[in-house]
PLY file of the C-alpha trace (Angstrom):
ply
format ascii 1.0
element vertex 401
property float x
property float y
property float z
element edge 400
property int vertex1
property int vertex2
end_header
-71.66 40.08 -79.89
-74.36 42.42 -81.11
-74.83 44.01 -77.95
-70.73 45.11 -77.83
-70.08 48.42 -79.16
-66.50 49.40 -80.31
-65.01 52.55 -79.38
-61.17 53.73 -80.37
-58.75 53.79 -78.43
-58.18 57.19 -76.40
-54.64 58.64 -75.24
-56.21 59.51 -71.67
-56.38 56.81 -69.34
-59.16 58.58 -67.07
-61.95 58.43 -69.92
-62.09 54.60 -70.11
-62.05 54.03 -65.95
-65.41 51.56 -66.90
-64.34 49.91 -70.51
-62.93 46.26 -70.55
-59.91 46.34 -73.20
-59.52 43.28 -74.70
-56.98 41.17 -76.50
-56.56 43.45 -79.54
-56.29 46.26 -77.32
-59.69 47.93 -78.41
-61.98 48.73 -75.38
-65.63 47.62 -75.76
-68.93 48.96 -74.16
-71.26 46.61 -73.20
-74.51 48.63 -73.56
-78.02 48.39 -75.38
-76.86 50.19 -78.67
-79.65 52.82 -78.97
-78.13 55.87 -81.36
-79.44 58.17 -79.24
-77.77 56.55 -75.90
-74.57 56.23 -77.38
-74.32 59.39 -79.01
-74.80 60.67 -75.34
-71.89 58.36 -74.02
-69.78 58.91 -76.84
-69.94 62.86 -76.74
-69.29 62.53 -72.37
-66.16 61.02 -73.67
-65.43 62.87 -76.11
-65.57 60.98 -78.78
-67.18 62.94 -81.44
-66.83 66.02 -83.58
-70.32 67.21 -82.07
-72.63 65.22 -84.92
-74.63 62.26 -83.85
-72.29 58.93 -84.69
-73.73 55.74 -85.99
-72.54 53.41 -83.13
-70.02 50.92 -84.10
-71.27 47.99 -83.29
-69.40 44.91 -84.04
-71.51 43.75 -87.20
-70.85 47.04 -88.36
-67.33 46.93 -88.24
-67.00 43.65 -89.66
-69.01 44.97 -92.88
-66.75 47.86 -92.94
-63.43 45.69 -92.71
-64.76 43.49 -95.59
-64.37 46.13 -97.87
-60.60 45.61 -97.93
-57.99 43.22 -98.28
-55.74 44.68 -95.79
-55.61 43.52 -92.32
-57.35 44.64 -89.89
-54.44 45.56 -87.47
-51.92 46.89 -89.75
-50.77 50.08 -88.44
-51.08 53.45 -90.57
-48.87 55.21 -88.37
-49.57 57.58 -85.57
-51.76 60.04 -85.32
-50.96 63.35 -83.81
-51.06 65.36 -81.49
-51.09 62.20 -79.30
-49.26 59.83 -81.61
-51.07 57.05 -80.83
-50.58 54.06 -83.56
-53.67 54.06 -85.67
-54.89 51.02 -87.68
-57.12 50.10 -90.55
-59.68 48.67 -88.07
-59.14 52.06 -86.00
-60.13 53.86 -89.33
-63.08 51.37 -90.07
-64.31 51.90 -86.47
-64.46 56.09 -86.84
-65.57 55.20 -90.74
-68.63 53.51 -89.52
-69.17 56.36 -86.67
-68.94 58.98 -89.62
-71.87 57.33 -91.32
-69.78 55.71 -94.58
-70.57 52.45 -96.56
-68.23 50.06 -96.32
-67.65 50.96 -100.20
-65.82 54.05 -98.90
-63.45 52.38 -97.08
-60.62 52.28 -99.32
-61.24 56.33 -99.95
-61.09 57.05 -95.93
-57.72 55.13 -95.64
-56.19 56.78 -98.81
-57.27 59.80 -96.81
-55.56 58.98 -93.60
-52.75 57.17 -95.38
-52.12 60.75 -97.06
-52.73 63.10 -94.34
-49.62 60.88 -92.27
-47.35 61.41 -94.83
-44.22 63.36 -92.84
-44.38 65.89 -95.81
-47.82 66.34 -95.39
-47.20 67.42 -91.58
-50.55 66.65 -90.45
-49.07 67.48 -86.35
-48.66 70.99 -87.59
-52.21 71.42 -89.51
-54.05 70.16 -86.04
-52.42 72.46 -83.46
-51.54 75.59 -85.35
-53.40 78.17 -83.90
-54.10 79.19 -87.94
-57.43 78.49 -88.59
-56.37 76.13 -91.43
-57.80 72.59 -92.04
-56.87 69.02 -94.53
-59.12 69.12 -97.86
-59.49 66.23 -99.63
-60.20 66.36 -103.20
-60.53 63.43 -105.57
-60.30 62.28 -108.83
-60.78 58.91 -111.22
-63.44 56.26 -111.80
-64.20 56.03 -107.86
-66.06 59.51 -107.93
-69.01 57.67 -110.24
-68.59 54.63 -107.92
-69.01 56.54 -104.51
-71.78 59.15 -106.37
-68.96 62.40 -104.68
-70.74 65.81 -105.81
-68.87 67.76 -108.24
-71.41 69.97 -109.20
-74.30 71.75 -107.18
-73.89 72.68 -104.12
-70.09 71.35 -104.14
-69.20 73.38 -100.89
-72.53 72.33 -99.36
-74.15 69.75 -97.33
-76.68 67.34 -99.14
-74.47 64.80 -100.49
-73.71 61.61 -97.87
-70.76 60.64 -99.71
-68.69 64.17 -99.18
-69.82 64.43 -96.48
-69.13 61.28 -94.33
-65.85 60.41 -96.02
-64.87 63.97 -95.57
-65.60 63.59 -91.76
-63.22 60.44 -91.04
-60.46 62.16 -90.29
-61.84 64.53 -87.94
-62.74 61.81 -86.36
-59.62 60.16 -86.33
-57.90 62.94 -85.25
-60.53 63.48 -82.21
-60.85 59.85 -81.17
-57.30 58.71 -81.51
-55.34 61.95 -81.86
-57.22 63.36 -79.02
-57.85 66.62 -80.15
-60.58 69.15 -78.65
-60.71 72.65 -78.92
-58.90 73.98 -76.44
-56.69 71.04 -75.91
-53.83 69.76 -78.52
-55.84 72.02 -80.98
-54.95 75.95 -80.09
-57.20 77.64 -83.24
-58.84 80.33 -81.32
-61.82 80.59 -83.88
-61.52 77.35 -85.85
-62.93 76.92 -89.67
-66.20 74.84 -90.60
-63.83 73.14 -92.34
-62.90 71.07 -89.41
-66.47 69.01 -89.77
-64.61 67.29 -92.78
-64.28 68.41 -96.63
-64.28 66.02 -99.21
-64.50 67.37 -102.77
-64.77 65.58 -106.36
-63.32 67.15 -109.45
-65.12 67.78 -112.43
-63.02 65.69 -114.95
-65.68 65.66 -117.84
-66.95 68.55 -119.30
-63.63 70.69 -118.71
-61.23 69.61 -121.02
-58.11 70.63 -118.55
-55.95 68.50 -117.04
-57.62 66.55 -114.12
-55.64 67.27 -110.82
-54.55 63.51 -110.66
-52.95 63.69 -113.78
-50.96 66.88 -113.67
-49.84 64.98 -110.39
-48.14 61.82 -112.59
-51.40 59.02 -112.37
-52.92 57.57 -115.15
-56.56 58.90 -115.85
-58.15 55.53 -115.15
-56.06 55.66 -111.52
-58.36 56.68 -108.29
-56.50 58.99 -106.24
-56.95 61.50 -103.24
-55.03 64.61 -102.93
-55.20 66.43 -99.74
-54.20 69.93 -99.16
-54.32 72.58 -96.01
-56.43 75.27 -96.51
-58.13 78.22 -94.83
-62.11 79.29 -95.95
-63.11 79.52 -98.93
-63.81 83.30 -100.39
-66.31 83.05 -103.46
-65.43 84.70 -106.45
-68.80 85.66 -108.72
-68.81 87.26 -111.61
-72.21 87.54 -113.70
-72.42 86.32 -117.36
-72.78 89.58 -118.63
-69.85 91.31 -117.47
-66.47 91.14 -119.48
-65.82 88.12 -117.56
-67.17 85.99 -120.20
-63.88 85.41 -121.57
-60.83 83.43 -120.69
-59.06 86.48 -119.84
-61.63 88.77 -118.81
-62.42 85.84 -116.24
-59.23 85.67 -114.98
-58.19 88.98 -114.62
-61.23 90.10 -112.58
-60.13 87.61 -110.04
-56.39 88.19 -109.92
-56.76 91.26 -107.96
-59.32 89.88 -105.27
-57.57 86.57 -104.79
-53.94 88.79 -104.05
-55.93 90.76 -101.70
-57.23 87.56 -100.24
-54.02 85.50 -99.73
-52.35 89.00 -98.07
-55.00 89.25 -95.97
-55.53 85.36 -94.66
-51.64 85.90 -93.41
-50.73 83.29 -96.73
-48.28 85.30 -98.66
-44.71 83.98 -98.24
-43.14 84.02 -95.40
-39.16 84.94 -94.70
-37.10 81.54 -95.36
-40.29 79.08 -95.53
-41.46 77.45 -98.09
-44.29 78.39 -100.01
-48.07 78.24 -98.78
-50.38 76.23 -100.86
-53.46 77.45 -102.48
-56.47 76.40 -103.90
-58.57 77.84 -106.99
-62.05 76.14 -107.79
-63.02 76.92 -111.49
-66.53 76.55 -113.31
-66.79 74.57 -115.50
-68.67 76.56 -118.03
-65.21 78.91 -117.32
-63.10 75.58 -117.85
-64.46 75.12 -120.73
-64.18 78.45 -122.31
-60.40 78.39 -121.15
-59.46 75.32 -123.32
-61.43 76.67 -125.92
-59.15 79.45 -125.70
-56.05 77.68 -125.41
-55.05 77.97 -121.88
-53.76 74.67 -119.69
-53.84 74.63 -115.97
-50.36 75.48 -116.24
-50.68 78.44 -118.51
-53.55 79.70 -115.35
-51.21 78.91 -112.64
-48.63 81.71 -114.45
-51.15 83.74 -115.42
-51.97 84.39 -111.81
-48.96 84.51 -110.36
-47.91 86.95 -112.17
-50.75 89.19 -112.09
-52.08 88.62 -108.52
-49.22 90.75 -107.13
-49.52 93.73 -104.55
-47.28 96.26 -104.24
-44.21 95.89 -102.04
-45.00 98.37 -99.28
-48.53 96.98 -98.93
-47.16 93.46 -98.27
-44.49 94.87 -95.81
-47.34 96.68 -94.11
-49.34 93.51 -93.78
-46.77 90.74 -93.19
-43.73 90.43 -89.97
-41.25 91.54 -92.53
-40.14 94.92 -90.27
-39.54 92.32 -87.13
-37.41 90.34 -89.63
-33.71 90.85 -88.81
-31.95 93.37 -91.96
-29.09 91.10 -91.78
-29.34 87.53 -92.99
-26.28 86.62 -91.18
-28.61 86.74 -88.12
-29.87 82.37 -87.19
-31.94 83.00 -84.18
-35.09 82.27 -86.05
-33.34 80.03 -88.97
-33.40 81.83 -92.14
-32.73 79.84 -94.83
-31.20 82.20 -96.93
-31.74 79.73 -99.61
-35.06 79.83 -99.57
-35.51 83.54 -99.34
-37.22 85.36 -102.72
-35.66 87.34 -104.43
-37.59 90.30 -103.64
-37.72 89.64 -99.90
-33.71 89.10 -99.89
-34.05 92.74 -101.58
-36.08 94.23 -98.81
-34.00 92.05 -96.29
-30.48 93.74 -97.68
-31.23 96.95 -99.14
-31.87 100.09 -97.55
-35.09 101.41 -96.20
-35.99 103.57 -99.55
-35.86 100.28 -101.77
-38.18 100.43 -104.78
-41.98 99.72 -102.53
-44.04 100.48 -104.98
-43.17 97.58 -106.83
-45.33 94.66 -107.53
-44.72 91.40 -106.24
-46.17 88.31 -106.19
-48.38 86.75 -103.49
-47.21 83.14 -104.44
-44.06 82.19 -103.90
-44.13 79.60 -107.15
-46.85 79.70 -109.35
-46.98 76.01 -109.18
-48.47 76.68 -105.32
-51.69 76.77 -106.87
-53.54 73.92 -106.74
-56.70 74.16 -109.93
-60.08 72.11 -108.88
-62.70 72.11 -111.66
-66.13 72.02 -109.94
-69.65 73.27 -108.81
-72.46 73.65 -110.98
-72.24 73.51 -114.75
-73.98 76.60 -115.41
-73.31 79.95 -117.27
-72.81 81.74 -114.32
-69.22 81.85 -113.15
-69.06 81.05 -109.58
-65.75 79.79 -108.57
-63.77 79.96 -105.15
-60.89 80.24 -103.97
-59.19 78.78 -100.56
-56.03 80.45 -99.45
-53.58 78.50 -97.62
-50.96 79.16 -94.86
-47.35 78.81 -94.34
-46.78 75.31 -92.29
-43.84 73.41 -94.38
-46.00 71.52 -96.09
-46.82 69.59 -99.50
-49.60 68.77 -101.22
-50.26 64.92 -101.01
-51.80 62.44 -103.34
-52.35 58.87 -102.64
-53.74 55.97 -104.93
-56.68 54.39 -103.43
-56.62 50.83 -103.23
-58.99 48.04 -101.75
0 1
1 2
2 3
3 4
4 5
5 6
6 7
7 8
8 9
9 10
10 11
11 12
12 13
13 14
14 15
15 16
16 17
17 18
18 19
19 20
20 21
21 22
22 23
23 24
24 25
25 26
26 27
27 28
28 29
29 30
30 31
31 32
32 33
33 34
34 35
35 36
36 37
37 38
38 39
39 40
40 41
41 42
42 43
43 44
44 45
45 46
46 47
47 48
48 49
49 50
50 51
51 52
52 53
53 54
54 55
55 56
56 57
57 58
58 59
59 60
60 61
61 62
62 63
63 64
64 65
65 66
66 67
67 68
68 69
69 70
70 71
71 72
72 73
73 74
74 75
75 76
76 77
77 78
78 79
79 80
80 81
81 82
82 83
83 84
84 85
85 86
86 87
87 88
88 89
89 90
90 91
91 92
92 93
93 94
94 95
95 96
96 97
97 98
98 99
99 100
100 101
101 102
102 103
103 104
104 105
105 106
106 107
107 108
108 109
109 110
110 111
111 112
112 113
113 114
114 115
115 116
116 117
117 118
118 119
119 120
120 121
121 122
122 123
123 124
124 125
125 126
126 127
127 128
128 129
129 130
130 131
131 132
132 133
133 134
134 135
135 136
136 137
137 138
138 139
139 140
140 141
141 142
142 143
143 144
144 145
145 146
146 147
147 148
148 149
149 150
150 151
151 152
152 153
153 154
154 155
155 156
156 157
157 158
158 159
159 160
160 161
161 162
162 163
163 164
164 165
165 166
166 167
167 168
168 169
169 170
170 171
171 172
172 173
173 174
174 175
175 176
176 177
177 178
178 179
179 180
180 181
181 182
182 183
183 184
184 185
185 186
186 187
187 188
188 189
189 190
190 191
191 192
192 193
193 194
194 195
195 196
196 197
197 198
198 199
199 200
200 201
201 202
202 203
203 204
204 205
205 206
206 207
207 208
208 209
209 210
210 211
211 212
212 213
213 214
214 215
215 216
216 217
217 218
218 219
219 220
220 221
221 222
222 223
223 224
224 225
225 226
226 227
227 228
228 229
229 230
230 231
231 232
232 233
233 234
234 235
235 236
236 237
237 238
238 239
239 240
240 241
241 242
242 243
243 244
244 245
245 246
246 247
247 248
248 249
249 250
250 251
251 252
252 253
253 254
254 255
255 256
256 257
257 258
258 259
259 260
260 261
261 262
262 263
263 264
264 265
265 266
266 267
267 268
268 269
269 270
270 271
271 272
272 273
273 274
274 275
275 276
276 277
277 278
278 279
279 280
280 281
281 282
282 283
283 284
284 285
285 286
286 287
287 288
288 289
289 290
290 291
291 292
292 293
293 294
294 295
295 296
296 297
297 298
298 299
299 300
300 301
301 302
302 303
303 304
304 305
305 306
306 307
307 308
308 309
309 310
310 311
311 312
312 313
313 314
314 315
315 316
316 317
317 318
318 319
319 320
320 321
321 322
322 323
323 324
324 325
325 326
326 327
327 328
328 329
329 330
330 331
331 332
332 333
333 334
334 335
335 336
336 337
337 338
338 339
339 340
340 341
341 342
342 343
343 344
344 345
345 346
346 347
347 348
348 349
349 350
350 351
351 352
352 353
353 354
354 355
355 356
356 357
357 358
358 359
359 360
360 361
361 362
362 363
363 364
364 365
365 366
366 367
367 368
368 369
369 370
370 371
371 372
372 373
373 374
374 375
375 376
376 377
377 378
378 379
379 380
380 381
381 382
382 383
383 384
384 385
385 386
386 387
387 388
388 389
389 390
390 391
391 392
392 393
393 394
394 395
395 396
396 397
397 398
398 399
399 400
C-alpha cells in the first residue's frame, strides 16, 4: 500500500512492541507518511544517524529494487555489532532513507558488499573506541554516471551523490547493526566521518595510475574501494613556495604527514599488521608528478622512506616501553613474524640501542593508499587521512547491477 512505510529490521525486540512483521520478516508502520512525522518516529526508535530520512514507503522501495537484477532477499551477510543477516532489500530500504536514486543502488551494495568482507573487519571499525571510520572511494565510468564530486569541495557537503551514497552504510550499520553512540559503538569522541564519506577519484587530468587499476581492474571496470581512516589533516602549500615541484611538493609534506600518523596513534604497532593510510593529491600536483616521471608507486617509496621520525620519539609516543623485552613472552600474541625489523631491534637490544635513528612511520610503503582529487587549481591543497592499527585490508569491489 502507499500508506505502509518500511522500516529495517532492529536487533532489540522492545523498539518494535507496535509494528506488525510480516511474511518477509520486515515490520511495517501503518502511518500517514508525512517526512516530518516519520522522521520523528524513526529518530524515537532510533533509526537514524540524526539527518532527516526520506521515508521508505513501499513505492519507494520498489523503484529502488528495480535498479538491480538481484533479488530482493538475498542475504549480504551480517552486519555487526549485532550480526543480524542483511539483504539487498534491507540495503534498498536504508538507500531510499539516505536520500539515493535508485541509480545508486548498485554503488551502495558494492559498498556494503565490501565493508563485510572478513578482511575488511568491518565489527572492529564500528566498536573500536579509535575514532576511525569506512571511506569509500571510487573509480570508473559510474563516477560520470552518478555525477560523484572529484573536484571542489571534495571533502565537503554540496554534492547529493557523495553524500547520500556515502551515508548508506551508516545507516546500515545503525538500523540493522544497531549501533548508537554509547552502545555497540565505544568511540568516546567519534569523527564526522561517521555521517558517511563517499569520494570520486580524479582519473582524467592526472596521468597516474587510477586507484582501481593499481588494484588489478580494467580502466573501463566500476569499482569501490573502501578503507578505515581517521580525519583528514590538510596539507597546503602556496604556489609560490618551492613546492611547485614534484619533489619540493613532496618533501614539504613528508615531515608533517610522519608527525601526523605518530600522533593519530597509526604508526605500527608490535606484531600487527600495518595501518592503512590515505594521501589525497591535486591534481595540478598529479600532473606535475608524471610530468616529472614519478608513478604512484615511485610516491608511495618516496614517502616511506622520508616520512620517518627518529626512534626515541616514536618510543616516547607509542606502548613500546609496556611491550615485553623478550619475544619469547605470548600473553599478548606477538607474532614475532610480523615484528619490523627495527622494533625486533628495540624489542632485543639493550636500552642504549641506536634512538636517534630514523624510522619509518609505515610499516610497508605500499600502506599508502594515493587518491587524486579536489579542485584542479594551481594551488596545492591535498590531504591526508591517517589510519589505525585494526587487522585490516583495504577492499575493492566491482559494482554490478
Amino acid at each position: 500500500m502507499d500508506d505502509t512505510l518500511r522500516a529495517p529490521a532492529m536487533p532489540q525486540p522492545e523498539m518494535i512492541d507496535e509494528i506488525t512483521v510480516d511474511d518477509d520478516g520486515l515490520p511495517h508502520i501503518v502511518s500517514e507518511p508525512d517526512a516530518a512525522q516519520v522522521f520523528d518516529e524513526f529518530t524515537r526508535r532510533g533509526w537514524t544517524d540524526g539527518l532527516p530520512i526520506i521515508p521508505p514507503t513501499e513505492p519507494r522501495v520498489r523503484a529502488m529494487l528495480a535498479a538491480t537484477q538481484r533479488a530482493p532477499d538475498e542475504v549480504l551477510g551480517e552486519m555487526p555489532p549485532s550480526q543480524q543477516e542483511i539483504t539487498v532489500e534491507l540495503v534498498a530500504i536504508n538507500a531510499v532513507m539516505a536520500g539515493c536514486v535508485p541509480e545508486q543502488l548498485p554503488l551502495a551494495l558494492a559498498i556494503i558488499e565490501a565493508a563485510l568482507e572478513p578482511t575488511f573487519n568491518l565489527r572492529m571499525a564500528l566498536v573500536t573506541t579509535v575514532s576511525t571510520w569506512p571511506v569509500a572511494i571510487v573509480n570508473g565510468p559510474i563516477v560520470k554516471e552518478l555525477s560523484l564530486n572529484h573536484g571542489w569541495g571534495i571533502l565537503g557537503s554540496g554534492f547529493r551523490s557523495n553524500a547520500t551514497i556515502g551515508r548508506v552504510l551508516t545507516l546500515c550499520a545503525t538500523t540493522i547493526g544497531g549501533i548508537r553512540p554509547g552502545f555497540g559503538e565505544n568511540k568516546p569522541t567519534c569523527t564526522p566521518l561517521r555521517y558517511g564519506l563517499c569520494l570520486a577519484e580524479d582519473e582524467e587530468v592526472s596521468g597516474l595510475l587510477p586507484i582501481h587499476v593499481e588494484r588489478g581492474f580494467k580502466p573501463e571496470d566500476s569499482v569501490v574501494t573502501l578503507i578505515e581512516l581517521t580525519n583528514p589533516v590538510m596539507l597546503h602549500f602556496p604556489r609560490t613556495t618551492a613546492a611547485a615541484s614534484a619533489v619540493g611538493w613532496l618533501s614539504a609534506i613528508a615531515s608533517p604527514i610522519a608527525q601526523i600518523v605518530a600522533t593519530a596513534g597509526a604508526a605500527p604497532d608490535i606484531g600487527r599488521e600495518g595501518s592503512k593510510q590515505l594521501l589525497m593529491i591535486p591534481p595540478v600536483m598529479a600532473q606535475r608528478l608524471v610530468k616529472d616521471g614519478w608513478s604512484k608507486d615511485d610516491i608511495r617509496h618516496f614517502l616511506y622512506e622520508n616520512a620517518r621520525m627518529p626512534r626515541a620519539e616514536i618510543h616516547r609516543r607509542r606502548t613500546h616501553p609496556s611491550m615485553p623485552q623478550d619475544v619469547t613472552e605470548t600473553e599478548i600474541n606477538i607474532r614475532y613474524d610480523t615484528v619490523p625489523r627495527w622494533v625486533r631491534a628495540q624489542m632485543l637490544e639493550p636500552a642504549h640501542t641506536v634512538l636517534n635513528e630514523m624510522v619509518p612511520v609505515m610499516r610497508e610503503p605500499e600502506d599508502l593508499l594515493l587518491l587524486v582529487g579536489g579542485a584542479r587549481e594551481e594551488t596545492c591543497q591535498g590531504a591526508f587521512f591517517p589510519g589505525h592499527d585494526h587487522w585490516q585490508e583495504v577492499v575493492s569491489k566491482k559494482i554490478e547491477t
